[in-house]
RODO-2510 file (C-alpha; in nm, 4 decimals, decimal comma):
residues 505
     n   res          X          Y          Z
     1     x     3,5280    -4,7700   -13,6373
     2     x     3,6122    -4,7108   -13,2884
     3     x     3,8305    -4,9781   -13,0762
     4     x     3,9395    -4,9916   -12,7264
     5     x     4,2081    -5,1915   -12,6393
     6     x     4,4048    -5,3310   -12,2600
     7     x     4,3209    -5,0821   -12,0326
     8     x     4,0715    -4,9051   -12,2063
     9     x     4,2624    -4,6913   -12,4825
    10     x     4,1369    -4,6065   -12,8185
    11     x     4,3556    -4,6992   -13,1148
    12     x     4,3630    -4,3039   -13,1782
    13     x     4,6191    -4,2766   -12,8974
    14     x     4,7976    -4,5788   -12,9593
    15     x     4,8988    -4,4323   -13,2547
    16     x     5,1019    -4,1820   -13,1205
    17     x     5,3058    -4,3534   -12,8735
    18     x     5,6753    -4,4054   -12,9331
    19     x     5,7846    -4,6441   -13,1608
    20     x     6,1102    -4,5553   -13,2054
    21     x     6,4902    -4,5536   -13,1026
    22     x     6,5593    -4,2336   -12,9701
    23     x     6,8229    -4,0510   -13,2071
    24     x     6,7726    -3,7182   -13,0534
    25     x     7,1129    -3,5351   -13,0417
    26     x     7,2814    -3,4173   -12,7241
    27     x     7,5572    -3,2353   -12,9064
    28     x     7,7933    -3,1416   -12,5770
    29     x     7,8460    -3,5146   -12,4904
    30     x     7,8810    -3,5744   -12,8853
    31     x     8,1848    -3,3743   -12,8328
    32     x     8,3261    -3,5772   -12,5539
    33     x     8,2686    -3,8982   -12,7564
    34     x     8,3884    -3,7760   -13,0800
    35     x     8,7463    -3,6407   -12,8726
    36     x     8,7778    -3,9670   -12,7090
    37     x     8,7399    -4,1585   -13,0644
    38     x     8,9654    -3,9478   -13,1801
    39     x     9,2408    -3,9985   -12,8557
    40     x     9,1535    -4,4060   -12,9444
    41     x     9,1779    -4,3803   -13,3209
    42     x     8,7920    -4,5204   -13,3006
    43     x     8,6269    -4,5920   -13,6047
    44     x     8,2632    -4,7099   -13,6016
    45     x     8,1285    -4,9507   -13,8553
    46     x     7,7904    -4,8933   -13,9703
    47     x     7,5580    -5,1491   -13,9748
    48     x     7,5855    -5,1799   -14,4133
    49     x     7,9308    -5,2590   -14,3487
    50     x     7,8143    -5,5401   -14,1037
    51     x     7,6572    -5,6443   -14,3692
    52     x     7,8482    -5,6621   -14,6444
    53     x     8,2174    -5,5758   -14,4966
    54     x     8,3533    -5,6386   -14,8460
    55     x     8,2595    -5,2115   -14,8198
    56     x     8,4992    -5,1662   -14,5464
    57     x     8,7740    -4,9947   -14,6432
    58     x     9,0868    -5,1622   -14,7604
    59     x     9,3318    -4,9740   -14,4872
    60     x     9,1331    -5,1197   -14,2141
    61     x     9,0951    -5,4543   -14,3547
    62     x     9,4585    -5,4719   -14,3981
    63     x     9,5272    -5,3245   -14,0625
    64     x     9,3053    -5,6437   -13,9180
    65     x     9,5724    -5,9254   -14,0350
    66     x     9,7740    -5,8140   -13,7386
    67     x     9,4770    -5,8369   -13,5222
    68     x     9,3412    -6,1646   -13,3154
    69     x     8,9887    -6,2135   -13,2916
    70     x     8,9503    -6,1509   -12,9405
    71     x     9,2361    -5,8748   -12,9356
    72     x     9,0695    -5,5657   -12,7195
    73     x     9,1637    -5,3951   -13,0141
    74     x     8,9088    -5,0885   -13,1716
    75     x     8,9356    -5,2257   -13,5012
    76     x     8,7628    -5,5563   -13,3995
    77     x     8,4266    -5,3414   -13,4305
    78     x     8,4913    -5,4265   -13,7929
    79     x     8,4619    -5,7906   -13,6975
    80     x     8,1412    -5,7505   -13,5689
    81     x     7,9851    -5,9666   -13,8428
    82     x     7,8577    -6,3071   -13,9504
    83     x     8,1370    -6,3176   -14,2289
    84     x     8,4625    -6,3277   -14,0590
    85     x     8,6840    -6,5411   -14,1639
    86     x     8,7267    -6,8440   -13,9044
    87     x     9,0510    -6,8193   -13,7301
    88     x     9,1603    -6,6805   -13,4284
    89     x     9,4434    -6,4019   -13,5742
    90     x     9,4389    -6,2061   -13,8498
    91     x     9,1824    -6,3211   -14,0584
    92     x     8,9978    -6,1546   -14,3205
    93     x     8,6115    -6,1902   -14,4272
    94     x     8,4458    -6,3993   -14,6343
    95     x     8,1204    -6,5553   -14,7051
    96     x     7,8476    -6,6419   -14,4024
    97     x     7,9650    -6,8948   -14,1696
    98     x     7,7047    -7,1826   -14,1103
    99     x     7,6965    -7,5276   -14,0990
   100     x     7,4465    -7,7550   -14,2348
   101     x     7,2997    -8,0480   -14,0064
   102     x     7,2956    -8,3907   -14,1983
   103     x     6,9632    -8,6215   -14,1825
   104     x     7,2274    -8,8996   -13,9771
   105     x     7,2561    -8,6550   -13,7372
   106     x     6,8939    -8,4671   -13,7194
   107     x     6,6835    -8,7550   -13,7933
   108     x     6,5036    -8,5864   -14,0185
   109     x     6,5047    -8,5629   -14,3877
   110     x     6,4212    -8,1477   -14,3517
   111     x     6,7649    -7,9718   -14,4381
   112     x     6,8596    -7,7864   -14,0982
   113     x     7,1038    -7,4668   -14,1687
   114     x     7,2662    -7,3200   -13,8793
   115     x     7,4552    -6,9797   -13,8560
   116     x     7,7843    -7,0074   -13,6863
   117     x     7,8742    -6,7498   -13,3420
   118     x     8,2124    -6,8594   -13,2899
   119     x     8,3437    -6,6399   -13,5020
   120     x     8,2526    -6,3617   -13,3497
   121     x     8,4929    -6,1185   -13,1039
   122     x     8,4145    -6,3077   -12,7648
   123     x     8,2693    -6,6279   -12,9521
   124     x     7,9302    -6,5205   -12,9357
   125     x     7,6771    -6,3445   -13,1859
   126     x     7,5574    -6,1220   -12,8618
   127     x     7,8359    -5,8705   -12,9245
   128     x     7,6762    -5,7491   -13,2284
   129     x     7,3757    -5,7130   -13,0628
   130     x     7,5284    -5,5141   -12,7449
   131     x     7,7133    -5,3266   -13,0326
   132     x     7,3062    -5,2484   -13,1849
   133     x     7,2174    -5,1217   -12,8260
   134     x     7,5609    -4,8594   -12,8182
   135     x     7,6255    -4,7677   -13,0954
   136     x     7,2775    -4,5073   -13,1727
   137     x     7,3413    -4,3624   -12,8106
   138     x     7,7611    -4,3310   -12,8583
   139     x     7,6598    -4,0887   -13,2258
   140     x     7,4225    -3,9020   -13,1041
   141     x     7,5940    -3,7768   -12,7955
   142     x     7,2789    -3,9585   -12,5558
   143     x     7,5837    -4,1368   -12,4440
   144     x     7,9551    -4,0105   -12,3124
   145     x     8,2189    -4,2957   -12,2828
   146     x     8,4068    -3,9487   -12,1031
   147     x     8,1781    -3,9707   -11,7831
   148     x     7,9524    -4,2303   -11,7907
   149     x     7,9526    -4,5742   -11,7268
   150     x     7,7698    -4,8735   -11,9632
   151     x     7,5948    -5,1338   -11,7621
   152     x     7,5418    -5,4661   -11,9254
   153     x     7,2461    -5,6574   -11,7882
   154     x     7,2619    -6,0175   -11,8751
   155     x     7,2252    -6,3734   -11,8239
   156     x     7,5676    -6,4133   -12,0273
   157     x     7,6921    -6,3335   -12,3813
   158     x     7,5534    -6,0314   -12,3961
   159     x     7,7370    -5,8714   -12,0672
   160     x     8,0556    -6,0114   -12,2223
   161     x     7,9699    -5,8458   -12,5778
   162     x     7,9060    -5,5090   -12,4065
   163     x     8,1623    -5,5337   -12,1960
   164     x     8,4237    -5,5466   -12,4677
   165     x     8,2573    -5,3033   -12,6673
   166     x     8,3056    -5,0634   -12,3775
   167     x     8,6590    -5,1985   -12,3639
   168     x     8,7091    -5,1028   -12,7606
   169     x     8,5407    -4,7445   -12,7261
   170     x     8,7225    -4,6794   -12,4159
   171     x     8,4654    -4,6555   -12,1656
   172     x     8,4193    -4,8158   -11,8143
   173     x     8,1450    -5,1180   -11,7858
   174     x     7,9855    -5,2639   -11,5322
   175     x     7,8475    -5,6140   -11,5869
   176     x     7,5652    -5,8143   -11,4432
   177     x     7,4624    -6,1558   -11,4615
   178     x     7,3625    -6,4412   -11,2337
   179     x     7,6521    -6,6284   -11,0228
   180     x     7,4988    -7,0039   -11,1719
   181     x     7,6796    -6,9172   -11,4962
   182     x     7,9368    -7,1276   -11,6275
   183     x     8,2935    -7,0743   -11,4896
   184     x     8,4336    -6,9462   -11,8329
   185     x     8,2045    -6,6419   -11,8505
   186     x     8,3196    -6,4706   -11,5041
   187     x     8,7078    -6,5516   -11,5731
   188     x     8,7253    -6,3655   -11,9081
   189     x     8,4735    -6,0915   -11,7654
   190     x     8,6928    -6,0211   -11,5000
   191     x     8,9972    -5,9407   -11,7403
   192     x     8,7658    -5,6939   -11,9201
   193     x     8,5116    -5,5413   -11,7734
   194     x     8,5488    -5,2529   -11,5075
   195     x     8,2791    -5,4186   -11,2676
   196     x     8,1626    -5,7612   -11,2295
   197     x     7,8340    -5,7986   -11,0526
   198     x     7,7280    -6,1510   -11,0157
   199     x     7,2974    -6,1868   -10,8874
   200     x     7,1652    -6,4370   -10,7030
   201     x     7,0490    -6,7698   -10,9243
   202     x     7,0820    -6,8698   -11,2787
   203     x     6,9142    -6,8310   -11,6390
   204     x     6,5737    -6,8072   -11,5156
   205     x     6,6525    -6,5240   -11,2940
   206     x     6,6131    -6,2383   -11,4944
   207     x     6,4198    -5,9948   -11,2388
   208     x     6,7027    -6,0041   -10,9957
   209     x     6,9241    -5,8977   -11,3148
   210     x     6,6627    -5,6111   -11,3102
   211     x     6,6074    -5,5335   -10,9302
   212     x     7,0149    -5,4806   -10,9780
   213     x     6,9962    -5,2651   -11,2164
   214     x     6,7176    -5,0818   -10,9908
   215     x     6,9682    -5,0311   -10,7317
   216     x     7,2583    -4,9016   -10,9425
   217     x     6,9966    -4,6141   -11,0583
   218     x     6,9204    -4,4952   -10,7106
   219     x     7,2710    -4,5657   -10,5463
   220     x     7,5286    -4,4195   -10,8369
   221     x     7,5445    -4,1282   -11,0843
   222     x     7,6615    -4,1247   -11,3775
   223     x     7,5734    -4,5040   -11,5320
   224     x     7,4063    -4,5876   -11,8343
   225     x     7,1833    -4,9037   -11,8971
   226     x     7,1723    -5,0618   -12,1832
   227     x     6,9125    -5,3280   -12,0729
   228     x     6,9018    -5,5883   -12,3672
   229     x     6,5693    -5,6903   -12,2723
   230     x     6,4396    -5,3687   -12,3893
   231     x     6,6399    -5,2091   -12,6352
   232     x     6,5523    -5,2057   -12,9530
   233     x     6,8904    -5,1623   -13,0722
   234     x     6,9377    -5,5360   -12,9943
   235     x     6,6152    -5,6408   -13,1944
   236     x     6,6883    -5,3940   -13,5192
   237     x     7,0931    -5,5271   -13,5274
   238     x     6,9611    -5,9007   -13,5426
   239     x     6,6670    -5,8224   -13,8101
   240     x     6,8891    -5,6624   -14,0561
   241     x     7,2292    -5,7780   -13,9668
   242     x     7,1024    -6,1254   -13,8580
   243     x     6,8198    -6,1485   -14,1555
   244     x     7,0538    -6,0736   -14,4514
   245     x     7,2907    -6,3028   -14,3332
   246     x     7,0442    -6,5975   -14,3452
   247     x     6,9069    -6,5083   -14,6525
   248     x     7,1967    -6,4939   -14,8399
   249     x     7,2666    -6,8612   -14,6864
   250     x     6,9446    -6,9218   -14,7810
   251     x     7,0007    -6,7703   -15,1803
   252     x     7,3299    -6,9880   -15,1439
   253     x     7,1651    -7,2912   -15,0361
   254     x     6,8280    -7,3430   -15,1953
   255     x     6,8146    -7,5243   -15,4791
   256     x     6,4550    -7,4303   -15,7456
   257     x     6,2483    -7,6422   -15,5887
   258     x     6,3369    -7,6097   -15,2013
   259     x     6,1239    -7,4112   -14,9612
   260     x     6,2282    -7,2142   -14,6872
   261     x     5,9785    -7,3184   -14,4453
   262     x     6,0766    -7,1075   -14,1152
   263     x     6,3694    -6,9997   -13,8919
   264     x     6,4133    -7,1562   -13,4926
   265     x     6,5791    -6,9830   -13,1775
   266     x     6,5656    -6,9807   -12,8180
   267     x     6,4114    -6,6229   -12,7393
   268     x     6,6357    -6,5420   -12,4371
   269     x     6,6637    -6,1113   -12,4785
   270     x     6,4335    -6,1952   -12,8084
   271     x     6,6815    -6,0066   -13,0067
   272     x     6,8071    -6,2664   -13,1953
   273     x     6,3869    -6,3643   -13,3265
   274     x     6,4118    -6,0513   -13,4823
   275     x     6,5778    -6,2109   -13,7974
   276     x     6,2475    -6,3916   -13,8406
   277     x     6,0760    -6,0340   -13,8812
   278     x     6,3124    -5,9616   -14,2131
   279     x     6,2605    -6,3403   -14,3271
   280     x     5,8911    -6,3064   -14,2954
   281     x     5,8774    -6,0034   -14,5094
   282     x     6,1325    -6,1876   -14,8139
   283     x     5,9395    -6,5276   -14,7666
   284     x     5,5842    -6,4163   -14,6176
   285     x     5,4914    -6,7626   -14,6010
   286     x     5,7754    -6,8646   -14,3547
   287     x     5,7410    -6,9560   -13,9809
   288     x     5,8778    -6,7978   -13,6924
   289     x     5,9348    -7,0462   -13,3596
   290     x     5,9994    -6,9386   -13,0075
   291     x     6,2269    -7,1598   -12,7856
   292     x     6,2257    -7,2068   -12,4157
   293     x     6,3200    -7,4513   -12,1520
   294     x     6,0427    -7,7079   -12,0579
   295     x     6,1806    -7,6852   -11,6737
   296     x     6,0635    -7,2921   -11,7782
   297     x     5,7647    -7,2719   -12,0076
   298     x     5,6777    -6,9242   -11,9878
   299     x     5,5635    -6,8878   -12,3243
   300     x     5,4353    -7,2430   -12,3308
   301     x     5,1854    -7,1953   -12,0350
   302     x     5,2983    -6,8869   -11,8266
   303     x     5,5122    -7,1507   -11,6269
   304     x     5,8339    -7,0516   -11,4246
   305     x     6,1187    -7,2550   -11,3286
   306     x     6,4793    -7,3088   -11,3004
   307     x     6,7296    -7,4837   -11,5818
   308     x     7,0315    -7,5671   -11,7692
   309     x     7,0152    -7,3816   -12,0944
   310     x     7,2795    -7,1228   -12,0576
   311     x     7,2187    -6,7834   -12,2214
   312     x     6,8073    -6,7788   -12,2583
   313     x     6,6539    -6,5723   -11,9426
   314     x     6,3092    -6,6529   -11,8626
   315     x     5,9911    -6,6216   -11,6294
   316     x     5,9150    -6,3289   -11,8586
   317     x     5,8730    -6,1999   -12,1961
   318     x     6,0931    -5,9260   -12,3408
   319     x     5,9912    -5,5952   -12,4091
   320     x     6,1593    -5,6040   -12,7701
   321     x     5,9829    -5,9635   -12,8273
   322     x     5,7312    -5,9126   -13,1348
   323     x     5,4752    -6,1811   -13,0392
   324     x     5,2218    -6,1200   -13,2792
   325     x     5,4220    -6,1930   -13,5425
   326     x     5,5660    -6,5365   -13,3731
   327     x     5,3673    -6,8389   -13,4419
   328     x     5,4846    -7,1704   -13,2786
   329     x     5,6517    -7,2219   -12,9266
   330     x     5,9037    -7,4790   -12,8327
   331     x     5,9855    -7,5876   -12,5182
   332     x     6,3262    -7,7726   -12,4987
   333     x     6,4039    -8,0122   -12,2361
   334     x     6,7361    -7,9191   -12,0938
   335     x     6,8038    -8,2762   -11,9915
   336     x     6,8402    -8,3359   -12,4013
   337     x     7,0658    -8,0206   -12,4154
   338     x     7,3485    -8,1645   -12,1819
   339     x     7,3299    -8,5194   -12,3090
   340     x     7,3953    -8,3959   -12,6423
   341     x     7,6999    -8,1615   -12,5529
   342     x     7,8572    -8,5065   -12,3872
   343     x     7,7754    -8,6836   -12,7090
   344     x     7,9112    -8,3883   -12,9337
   345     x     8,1969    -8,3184   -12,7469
   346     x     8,3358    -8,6494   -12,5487
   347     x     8,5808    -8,8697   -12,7624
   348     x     8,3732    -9,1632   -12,7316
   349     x     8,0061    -9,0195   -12,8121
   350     x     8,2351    -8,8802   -13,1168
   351     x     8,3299    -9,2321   -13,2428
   352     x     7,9850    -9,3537   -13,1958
   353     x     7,8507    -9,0992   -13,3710
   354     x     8,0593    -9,2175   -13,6714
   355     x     7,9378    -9,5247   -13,6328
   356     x     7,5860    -9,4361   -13,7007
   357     x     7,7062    -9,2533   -14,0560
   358     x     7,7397    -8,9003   -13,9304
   359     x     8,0381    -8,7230   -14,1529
   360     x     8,3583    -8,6869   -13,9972
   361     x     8,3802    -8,3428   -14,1598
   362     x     8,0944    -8,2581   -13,9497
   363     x     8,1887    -8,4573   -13,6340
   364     x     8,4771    -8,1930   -13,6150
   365     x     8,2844    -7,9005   -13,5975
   366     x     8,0389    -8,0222   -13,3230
   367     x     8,2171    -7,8173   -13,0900
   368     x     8,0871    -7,5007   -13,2458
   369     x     7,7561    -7,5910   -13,0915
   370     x     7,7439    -7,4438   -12,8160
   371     x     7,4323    -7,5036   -12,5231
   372     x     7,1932    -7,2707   -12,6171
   373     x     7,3001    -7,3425   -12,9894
   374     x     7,2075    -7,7841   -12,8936
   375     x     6,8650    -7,6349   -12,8003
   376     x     6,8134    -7,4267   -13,0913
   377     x     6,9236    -7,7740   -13,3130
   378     x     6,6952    -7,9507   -13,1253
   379     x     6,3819    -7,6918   -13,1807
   380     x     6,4647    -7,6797   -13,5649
   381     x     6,4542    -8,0979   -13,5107
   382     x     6,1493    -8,0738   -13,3689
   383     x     5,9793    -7,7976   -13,5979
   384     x     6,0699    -8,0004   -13,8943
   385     x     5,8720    -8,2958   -13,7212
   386     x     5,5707    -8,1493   -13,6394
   387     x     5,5055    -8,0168   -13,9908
   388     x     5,6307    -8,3545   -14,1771
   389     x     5,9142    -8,1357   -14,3630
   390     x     6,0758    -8,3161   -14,6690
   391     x     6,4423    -8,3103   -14,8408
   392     x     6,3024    -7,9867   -14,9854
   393     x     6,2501    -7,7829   -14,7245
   394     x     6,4887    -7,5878   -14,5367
   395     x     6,4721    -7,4561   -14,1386
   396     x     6,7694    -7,1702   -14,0086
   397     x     6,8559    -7,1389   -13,7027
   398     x     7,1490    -6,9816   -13,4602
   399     x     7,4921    -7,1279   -13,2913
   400     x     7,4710    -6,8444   -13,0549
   401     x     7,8605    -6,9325   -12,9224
   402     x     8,0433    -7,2300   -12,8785
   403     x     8,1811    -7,5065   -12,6470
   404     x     8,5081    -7,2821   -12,5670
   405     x     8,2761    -7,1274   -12,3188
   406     x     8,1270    -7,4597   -12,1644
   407     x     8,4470    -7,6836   -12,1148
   408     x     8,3809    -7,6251   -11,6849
   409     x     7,9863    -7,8093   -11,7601
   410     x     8,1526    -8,0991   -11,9174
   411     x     8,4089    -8,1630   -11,6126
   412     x     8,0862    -8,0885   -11,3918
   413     x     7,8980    -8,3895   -11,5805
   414     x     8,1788    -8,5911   -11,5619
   415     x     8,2134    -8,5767   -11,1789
   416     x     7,8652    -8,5956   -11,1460
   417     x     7,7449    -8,9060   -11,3873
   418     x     8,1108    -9,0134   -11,4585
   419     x     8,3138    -9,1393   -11,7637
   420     x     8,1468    -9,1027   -12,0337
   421     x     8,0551    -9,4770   -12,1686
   422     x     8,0109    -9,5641   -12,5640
   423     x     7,6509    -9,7011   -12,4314
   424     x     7,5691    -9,3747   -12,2683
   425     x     7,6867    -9,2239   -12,6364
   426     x     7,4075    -9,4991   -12,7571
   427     x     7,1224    -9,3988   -12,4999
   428     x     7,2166    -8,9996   -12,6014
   429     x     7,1769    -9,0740   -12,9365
   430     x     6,8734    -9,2721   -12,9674
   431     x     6,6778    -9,0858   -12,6908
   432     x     6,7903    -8,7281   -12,6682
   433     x     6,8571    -8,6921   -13,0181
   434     x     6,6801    -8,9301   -13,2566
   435     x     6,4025    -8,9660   -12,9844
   436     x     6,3039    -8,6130   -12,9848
   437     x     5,9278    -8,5890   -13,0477
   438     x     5,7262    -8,3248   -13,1161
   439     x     5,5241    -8,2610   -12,7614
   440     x     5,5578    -7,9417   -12,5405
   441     x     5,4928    -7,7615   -12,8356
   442     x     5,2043    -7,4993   -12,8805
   443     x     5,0886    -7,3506   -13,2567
   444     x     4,9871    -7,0148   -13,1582
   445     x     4,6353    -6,8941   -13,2521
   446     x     4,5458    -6,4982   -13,2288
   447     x     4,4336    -6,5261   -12,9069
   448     x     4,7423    -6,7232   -12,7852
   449     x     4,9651    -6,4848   -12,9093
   450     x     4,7506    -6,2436   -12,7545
   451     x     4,7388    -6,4407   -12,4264
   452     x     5,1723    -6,4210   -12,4350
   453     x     5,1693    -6,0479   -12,5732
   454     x     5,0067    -5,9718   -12,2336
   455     x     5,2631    -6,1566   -12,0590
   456     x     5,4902    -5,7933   -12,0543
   457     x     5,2398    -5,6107   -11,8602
   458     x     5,3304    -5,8150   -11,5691
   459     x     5,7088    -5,7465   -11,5943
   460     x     5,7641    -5,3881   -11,7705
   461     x     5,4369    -5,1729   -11,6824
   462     x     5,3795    -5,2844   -11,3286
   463     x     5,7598    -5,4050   -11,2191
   464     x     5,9637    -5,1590   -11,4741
   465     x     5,7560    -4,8490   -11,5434
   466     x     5,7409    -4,8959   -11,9073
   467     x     5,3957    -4,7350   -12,0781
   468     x     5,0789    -4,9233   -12,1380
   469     x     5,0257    -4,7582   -12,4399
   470     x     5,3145    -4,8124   -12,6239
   471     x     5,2332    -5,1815   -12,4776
   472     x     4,9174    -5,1514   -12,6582
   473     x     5,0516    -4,9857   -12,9847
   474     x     5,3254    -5,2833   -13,0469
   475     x     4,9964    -5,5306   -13,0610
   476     x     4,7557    -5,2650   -13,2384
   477     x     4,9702    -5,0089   -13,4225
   478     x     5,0782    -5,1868   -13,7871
   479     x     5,3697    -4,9287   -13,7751
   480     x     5,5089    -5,0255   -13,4226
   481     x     5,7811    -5,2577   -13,5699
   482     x     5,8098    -5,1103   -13,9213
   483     x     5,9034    -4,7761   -13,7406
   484     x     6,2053    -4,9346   -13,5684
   485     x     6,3099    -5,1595   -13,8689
   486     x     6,3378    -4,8256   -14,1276
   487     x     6,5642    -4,6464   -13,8863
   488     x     6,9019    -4,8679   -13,9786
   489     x     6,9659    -4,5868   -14,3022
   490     x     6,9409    -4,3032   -14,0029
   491     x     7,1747    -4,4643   -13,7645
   492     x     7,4388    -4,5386   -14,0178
   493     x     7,3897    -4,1521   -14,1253
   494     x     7,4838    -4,1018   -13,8065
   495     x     7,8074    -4,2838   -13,7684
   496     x     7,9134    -4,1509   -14,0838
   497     x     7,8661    -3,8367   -13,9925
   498     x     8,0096    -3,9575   -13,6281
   499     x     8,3385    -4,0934   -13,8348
   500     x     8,4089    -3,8014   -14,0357
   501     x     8,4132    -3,5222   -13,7329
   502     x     8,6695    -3,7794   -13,6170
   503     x     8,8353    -3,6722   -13,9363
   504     x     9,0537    -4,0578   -13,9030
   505     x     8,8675    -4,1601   -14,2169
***
């Protein structure tokens, strides 16, 4: 049977456009990366050991008591994991950090599991993902820390994550993001990275982040872009690395009659959806939801806007985004977002929240939830609404970072609504939180996955050159996304093989 497809091409050429992450070796600038590892005493954790870093060996684990988390320190590329231990020096690893959301918080009887970010070098999951994007192009020689430059597009985490990557591999970075971002991000930035480059607006303003990047390929030599938007390092790290952490949370935490019924995030770079992918193939009958910001429903009805929820760009959808396999979109209102980081984090929404039952236990972690991480509590909130979920069932989702990188928005809300009140604590509980309903959401059918799928053309074939047929293949081709998920065995080949030249092991 013969098909034709977007722009008139027949399934027979689909099939042979690239699908995968480029492992080709450029042995002269292996060279030059495998010297400077061995100037730095550079190890590189493969992504197994991300994993399960109870295989890391002993002498570096040891090494890592005299280490702080946030130490620009090589060996903190072992930390790059969801099992770190959570304090700020020395600590070692454990089990997966996550917190579970009680029913007198959530308002619903669903149980909602979320993975903790804090714990993370730079207090945000992104660095693992930035770590994804480097790491196949540092083994293979595609990249030389030596000569070249990494530039970190991003609307925030992720710029900070590559940035101190480049920082532990010893390579000059150049960072991008827009100036709106919160205070925190540029100070610590500006202690790390080689270049700060700020671009005009704020989360929604991704194709300035892009027309930047643009510029820096006509105007300098020797750069390298690792565009998280587009590499599918950053969707393959959060699919396995991500994925196995939830579902050992999820063999921790279900019980022999509970259901895992999906997994929630805001898409942002859509790297971190990519756990979904390795959750759909353990529990095929599990969901996968999309978040945005209602003042940006892209997703929700090719809208555009400007809004509040730091650390998810919009007005487009990412190249690495696997829509077909996505089925419900949720737009967030980022008026809910801030009044709920005032109620978390403000000593007086604190004690109310006691008031209405809500563990102190849990009270003192609320600071782990970050922004983004309120709007992916909220999504799993309102997922677990719209499909009446019981006591049995259980929805994951993602602290992407925490409040340590949002204490400037509180002082901003502050001077701008003033003290905060123990009936404004009432009004953001009952409204924002408990009030949260289940509209400006959108249960995709095939054709409105199709309808968003067609969304990139826009963006990476007509503004960023990318190829229509590959565009075609990751709707049409089965193997599209299958190829990129069974090359984590090659890359970790690779560092091994990357390590042992080294000859530190």
């Amino acid at each position: 049977m013969h098909h034709i497809f977007s722009g008139g091409i027949s399934l027979r050429r689909i099939c042979h456009a690239s699908t995968m992450i480029d492992l080709t070796m450029h042995e002269e600038q292996l060279a030059h990366a495998i010297a400077r590892a061995q100037e730095r005493n550079i190890l590189i954790p493969t992504f197994e050991e991300q994993k399960h870093p109870e295989k890391i060996d002993p002498r570096i684990t040891e090494k890592l008591r005299q280490v702080g988390l946030w130490d620009v320190n090589s060996l903190n590329l072992f930390r790059i994991t969801w099992k770190n231990e959570p304090v700020k020096q020395g600590g070692g690893f454990g089990g997966v950090n996550f917190i579970e959301f009680p029913s007198s918080l959530t308002g619903v009887p669903a149980r909602i599991i979320a993975l903790v970010g804090k714990w993370f070098p730079t207090g945000a999951h992104k660095v693992g993902a930035s770590f994804g994007c480097l790491a196949p192009r540092l083994v293979t020689g595609q990249f030389d820390p030596t000569t070249q430059k990494a530039v970190w597009p991003s609307t925030g985490n992720y710029c900070r994550g590559g940035a101190y990557n480049s920082q532990l591999l010893g390579c000059d970075s150049i960072a991008i993001l827009p100036k709106g971002m919160s205070r925190e991000r540029f100070e610590w930035l500006s202690t790390v990275a080689g270049e700060v480059i700020s671009t005009p607006g704020t989360e929604s303003n991704v194709k300035e982040i892009f027309d930047k990047c643009w510029e820096l390929r006509n105007t300098r030599d020797n750069i390298m872009i690792f565009n998280q938007f587009e590499e599918f390092g950053n969707h393959l790290w959060h699919y396995d690395v991500t994925g196995h952490a939830m579902e050992e949370v999820l063999r921790q935490a279900m019980g022999a009659k509970d259901r895992y019924a999906g997994v929630t995030v805001t898409t942002g770079s859509a790297g971190t959806i990519g756990c979904g992918d390795y959750l759909k193939k353990v529990f095929p009958t599990s969901k996968i939801a999309a978040g945005e910001a209602l003042q940006c429903p892209t997703l929700l009805n090719n809208g555009f806007g400007a809004h509040r929820i730091e650390g998810i760009g919009d007005k487009h959808v990412p190249w690495i985004h696997n829509v077909k396999n996505t089925d419900l979109v949720i737009a967030i209102d980022d008026r809910d977002t801030m009044a709920l980081i005032r109620l978390f984090n403000e000593p007086v929404g604190q004690e109310y929240l006691k008031t209405r039952g809500v563990p102190v236990e849990l009270i003192e972690k609320l600071s782990l939830v970050g922004i983004s991480g309120t709007a992916n509590l909220l999504q799993a909130i309102k997922f677990a609404k719209y499909y009446e979920l019981t006591s049995r069932d259980i929805v994951l989702t993602v602290l992407t970072d925490s409040m340590e990188l949002y204490g400037s928005r509180l002082e901003e809300l502050t001077a701008e609504f003033g003290a905060y009140t123990m009936i404004d604590a009432a009004v953001d509980y009952h409204q924002h939180l408990q009030g949260v309903s289940t509209d400006y959401m959108l249960e995709l059918t095939y054709n409105e996955r199709k309808r968003v799928h067609h969304l990139k053309y826009y963006t990476w074939v007509e503004q960023q050159g990318r190829d229509m047929e590959e565009l075609n293949a990751q709707w049409y081709d089965d193997d599209y996304w299958e190829g990129i998920h069974g090359q984590v065995g090659a890359i970790d080949r690779q560092i091994r093989k990357f390590n042992e030249r080294t000859g530190l092991l």
